[in-house]
N, C-alpha and C positions, 0 to 999 in steps of 0.2 A: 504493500500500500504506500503510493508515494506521499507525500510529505502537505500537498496542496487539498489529496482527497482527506488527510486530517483533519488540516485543520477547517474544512467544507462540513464533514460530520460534527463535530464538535460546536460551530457556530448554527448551523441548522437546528439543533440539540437546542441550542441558547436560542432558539426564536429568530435568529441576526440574519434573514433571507436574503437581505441585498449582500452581503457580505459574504455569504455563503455561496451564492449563486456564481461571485467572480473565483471563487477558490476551486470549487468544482469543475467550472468551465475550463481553468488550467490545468484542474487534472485529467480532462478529457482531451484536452492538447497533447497533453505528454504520453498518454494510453487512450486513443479513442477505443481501444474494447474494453475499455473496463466498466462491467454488470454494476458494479455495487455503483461506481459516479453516475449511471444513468439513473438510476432508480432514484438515487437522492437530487440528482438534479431535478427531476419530473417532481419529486416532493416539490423540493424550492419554489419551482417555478408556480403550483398550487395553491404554496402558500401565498407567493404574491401576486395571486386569482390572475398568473397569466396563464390560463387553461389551455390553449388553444397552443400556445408554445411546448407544452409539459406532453399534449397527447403523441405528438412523432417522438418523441426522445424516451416514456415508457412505451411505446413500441417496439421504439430498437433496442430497449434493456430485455423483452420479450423474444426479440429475435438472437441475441445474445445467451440468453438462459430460461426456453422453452417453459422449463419444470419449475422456474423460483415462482413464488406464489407472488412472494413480493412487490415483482414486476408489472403482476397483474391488479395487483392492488391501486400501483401507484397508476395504470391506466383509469381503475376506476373513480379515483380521489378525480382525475382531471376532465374525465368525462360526466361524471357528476357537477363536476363545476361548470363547466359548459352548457348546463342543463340537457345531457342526453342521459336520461335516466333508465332506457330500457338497454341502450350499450353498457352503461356504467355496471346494472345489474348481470348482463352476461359476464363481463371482466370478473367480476366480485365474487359469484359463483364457480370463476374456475378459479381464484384463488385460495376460494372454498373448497374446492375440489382437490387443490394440491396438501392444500395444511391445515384437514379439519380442527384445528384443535389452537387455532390463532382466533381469540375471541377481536381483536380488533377489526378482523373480515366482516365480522356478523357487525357489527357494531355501524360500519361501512355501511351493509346491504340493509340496515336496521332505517338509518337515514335515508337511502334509498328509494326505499319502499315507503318512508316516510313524507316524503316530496309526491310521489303521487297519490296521493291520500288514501294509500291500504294501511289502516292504521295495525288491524289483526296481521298484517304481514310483517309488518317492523318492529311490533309486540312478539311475535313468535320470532323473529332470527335476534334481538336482546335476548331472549330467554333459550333460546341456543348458546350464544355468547356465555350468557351466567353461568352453562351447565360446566364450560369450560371451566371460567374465574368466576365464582359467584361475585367475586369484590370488584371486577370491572365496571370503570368507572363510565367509559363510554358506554356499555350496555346498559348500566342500569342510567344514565340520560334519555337513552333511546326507548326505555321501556315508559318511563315518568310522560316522556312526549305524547308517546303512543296511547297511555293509558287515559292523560288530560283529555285527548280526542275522543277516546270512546267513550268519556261520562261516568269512567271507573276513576272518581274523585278518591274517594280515600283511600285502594292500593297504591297513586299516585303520590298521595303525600306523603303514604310509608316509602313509598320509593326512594322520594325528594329527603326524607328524613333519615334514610340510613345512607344516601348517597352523601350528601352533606357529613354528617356525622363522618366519614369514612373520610372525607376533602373538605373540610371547611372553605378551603382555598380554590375550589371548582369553581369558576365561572358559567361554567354550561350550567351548572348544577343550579346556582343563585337564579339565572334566567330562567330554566323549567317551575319552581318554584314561586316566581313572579308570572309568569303565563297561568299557571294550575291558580293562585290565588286571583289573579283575574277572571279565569273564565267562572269562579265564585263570587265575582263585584265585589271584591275587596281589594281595590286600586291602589287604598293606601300602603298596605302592607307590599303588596305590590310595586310600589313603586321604590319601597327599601332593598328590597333581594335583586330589583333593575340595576338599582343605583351599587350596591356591591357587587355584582357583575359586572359593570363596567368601570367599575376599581380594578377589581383582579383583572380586567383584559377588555380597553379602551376599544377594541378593532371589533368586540363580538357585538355584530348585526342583531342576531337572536335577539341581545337584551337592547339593544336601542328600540328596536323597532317596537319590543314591550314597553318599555320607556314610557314612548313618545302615546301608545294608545292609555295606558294609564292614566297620564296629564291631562288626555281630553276627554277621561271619562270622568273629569271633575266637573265636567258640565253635564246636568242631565239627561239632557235629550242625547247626547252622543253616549251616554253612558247604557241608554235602552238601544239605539245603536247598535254600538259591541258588542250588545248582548245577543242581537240576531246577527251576526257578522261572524261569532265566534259557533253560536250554533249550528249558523252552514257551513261555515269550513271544517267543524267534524264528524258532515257528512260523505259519504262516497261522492268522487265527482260525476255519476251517471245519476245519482238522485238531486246532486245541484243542477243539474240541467233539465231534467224531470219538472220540479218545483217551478222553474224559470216558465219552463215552457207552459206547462200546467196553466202559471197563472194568466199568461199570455192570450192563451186559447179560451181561459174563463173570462178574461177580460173582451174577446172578440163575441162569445155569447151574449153576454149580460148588453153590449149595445145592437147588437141583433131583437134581442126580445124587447128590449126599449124602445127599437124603431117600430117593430111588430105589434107591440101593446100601449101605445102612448098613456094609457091609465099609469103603469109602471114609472114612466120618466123621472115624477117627482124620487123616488125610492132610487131607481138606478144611477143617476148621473152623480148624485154625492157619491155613492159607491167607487164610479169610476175614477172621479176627480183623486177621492184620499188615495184609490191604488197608484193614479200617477203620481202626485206629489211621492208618496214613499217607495216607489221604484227612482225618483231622480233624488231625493233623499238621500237610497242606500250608495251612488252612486258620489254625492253632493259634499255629505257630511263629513268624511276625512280629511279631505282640503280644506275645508271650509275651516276644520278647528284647528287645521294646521296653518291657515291664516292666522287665525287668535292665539298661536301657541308664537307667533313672528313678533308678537308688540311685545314679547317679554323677552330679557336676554339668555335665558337661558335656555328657551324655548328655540330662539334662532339657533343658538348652538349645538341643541340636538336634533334638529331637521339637518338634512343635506341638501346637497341645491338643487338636485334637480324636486325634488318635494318643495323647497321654496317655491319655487319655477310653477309649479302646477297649480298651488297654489291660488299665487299670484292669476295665473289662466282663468281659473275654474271662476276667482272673484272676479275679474273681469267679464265672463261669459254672464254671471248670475246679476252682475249689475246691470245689465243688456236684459234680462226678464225684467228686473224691478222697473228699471223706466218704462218696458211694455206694460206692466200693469198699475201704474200711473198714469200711462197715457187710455190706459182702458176707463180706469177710472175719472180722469177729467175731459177727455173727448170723445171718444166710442170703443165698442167693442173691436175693433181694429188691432188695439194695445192686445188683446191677450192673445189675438195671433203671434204679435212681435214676442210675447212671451214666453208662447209656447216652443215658438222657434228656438230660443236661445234654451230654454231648458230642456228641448230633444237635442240640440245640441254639443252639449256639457257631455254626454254620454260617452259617442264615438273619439272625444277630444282626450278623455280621462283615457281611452282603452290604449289610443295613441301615443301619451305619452308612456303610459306604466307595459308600454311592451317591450319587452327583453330581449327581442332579438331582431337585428339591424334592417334586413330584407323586408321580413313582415311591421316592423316601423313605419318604414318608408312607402308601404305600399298603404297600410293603415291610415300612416296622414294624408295621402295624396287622394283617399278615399274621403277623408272627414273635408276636409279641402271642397273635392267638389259636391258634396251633400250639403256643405255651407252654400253655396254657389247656386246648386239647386233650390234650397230652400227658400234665399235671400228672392232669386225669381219668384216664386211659389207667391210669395207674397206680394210683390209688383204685379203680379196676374191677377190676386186676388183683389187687390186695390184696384186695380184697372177692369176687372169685371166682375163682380162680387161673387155670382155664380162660377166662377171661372177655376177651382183650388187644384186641379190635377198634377200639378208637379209640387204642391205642396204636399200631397197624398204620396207620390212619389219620394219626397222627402225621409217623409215618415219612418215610410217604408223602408228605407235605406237604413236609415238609419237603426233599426230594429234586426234588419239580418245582419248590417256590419257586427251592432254587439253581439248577436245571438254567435257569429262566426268567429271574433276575437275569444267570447269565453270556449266555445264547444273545443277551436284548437289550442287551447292553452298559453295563449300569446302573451297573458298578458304574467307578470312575475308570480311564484310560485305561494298559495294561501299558507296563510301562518299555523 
């Protein structure tokens, strides 16, 4: 082992990735065959989420040593960060397959399976993991996760309690604990095991992003919110689309039979009205308190920018309704066209910006682009002949299958 792959291991070890990264790359100068620099280089490179650099370099540590598990491991640390979750799980399993008996695999495949919301499937490979090290500490993470999801609150807190106990000094472990006392609406406590989370380890997302929903569950409406927000993401995602569509198709009925039985109208249109408001709502209310979380400083500092950024959009798009229903309310019904407009709007803009991957971005915003474009006509038609709405229906329309097609392919970043 020459002297460069040292001291590469050894700062790796210490967290020091930009430092480790140029020692390793010199010791694949001086030995490009050497297995063990590749594998930890592909680590490094994971570590500083340059995924997409780590996935050819744990390949050639695979072409290098077939049979190391390791190798395969470190494929799927990077194609898991990339968000290819069904690669990531082939890798994982064959690293499975070479070294039953390394619980940091299962721990791996535990996360895994955890990103695509099979929560029984990352509960079962943690408690594979445990059969190995019952004291594994990534497994018993992966199982607390798992467990919050499926509504088994207090095996989760025994979890959280002997995981902690075992690591006081866990960060993962402090975060799980603050998500598990959230999804109980207890924010406060919650926002003490965030805030020691990202004591022990500034860079872990998990707890910021807890963080930041805790702060705004000091407001009440956002706090009933979270509470349907946390209850669909720990559903299967074939019954979050169910639900979606479900209500979508009860909402096309209910104004069917309204047109059908005009006695009904008075009854149905409140109906419809509260389900739009709380479909733009569930859509609304993140930015929105992530606006109100920007006038405090500490609040600025736990948002990042591109959440500032949407922010800032979403208020912008929602003060474009309010002037529509001010101008509905002092000169005509006209304004809550203008209203309507900007709050179907807000929709396709939110899915745009929170999409994670570059191609379907770009094609997402050049989509919401011109459904603005359509829409904005829609309404010049409508002004110009009051009977006239067809490309505002058109609008609608658009803008209904863009979300329905951002959520069904998973565009946009991965539910908590």
């Amino acid at each position: 082992m020459n002297l460069h792959l040292q001291h590469g291991l050894i700062l790796l070890q210490q967290g020091r990735n930009d430092l480790a990264e140029k020692e390793l790359r010199q010791a694949l100068a001086l030995d490009p065959e050497s297995f063990l620099a590749h594998v930890a280089l592909a680590d490094c490179l994971s570590n500083l989420e340059r995924f997409e650099e780590a996935i050819p370099i744990a390949e050639q540590a695979i072409r290098l040593e077939p049979d190391a598990s390791g190798a395969h491991a470190a494929l799927a640390r990077a194609l898991f960060g990339s968000d290819r979750c069904r690669a990531a799980e082939i890798a994982i399993h064959e690293a499975i397959r070479l070294d039953p008996y390394d619980s940091n695999h299962f721990a791996l495949l535990g996360l895994i399976r955890h990103a695509q919301s099979d929560w029984a499937g990352a509960l079962a490979a943690s408690d594979d993991g445990l059969l190995n090290d019952p004291e594994h500490v990534g497994c018993l993470n992966v199982r607390a996760m798992a467990l919050t999801k499926l509504g088994r609150r207090a095996e989760a807190a025994h979890t959280t309690k002997d995981l902690l106990a075992l690591d006081p000094e866990d960060s993962l472990g402090h975060a799980n604990e603050g998500w598990r006392l959230l999804h109980e609406g207890n924010s406060r406590q919650a926002l003490e095991h965030f805030r020691e989370s990202l004591r022990l380890d500034p860079g872990n997302e998990f707890a910021r992003l807890g963080m930041i929903e805790a702060l705004k569950a000091r407001n009440p409406l956002y706090g009933l919110m979270l509470r349907y927000f946390l209850w669909m993401s720990g559903l299967q995602r074939g019954v979050q689309l169910a639900i979606l569509i479900g209500a979508l198709i009860a909402q096309q009925v209910l104004s069917r039979v309204a047109d059908a039985v005009p006695a009904l109208k008075p009854f149905v249109i409140p109906l419809l009205i509260a389900y739009f408001a709380f479909a733009v709502m569930t859509w609304c209310a993140s930015p929105l308190c992530n606006l109100t979380l920007m006038l405090s400083r500490f609040g600025r500092q736990a948002l990042l920018f591109k959440e500032k950024v949407e922010a800032l959009i979403v208020g912008a798009i929602l003060l474009g309704a309010l002037a529509g229903l001010l101008f509905w309310a002092v000169v005509n019904i006209f304004g809550m066209l203008i209203a309507l407009y900007f709050c179907q709007l807000v929709m396709p803009t939110i899915s745009t910006l929170r999409c994670v991957r570059f191609w379907p971005k770009v094609i997402l915003g050049a989509v919401t682009v011109g459904l603005a474009v359509l829409g904005a006509y829609g309404l010049l038609e409508i002004l110009a002949h009051p009977k006239g709405a067809q490309a505002f229906l058109y609008f609608s329309r658009g803008v209904l299958i863009t979300v329905l097609a951002g959520q069904f392919l998973r565009l946009e970043s991965r539910v908590r």
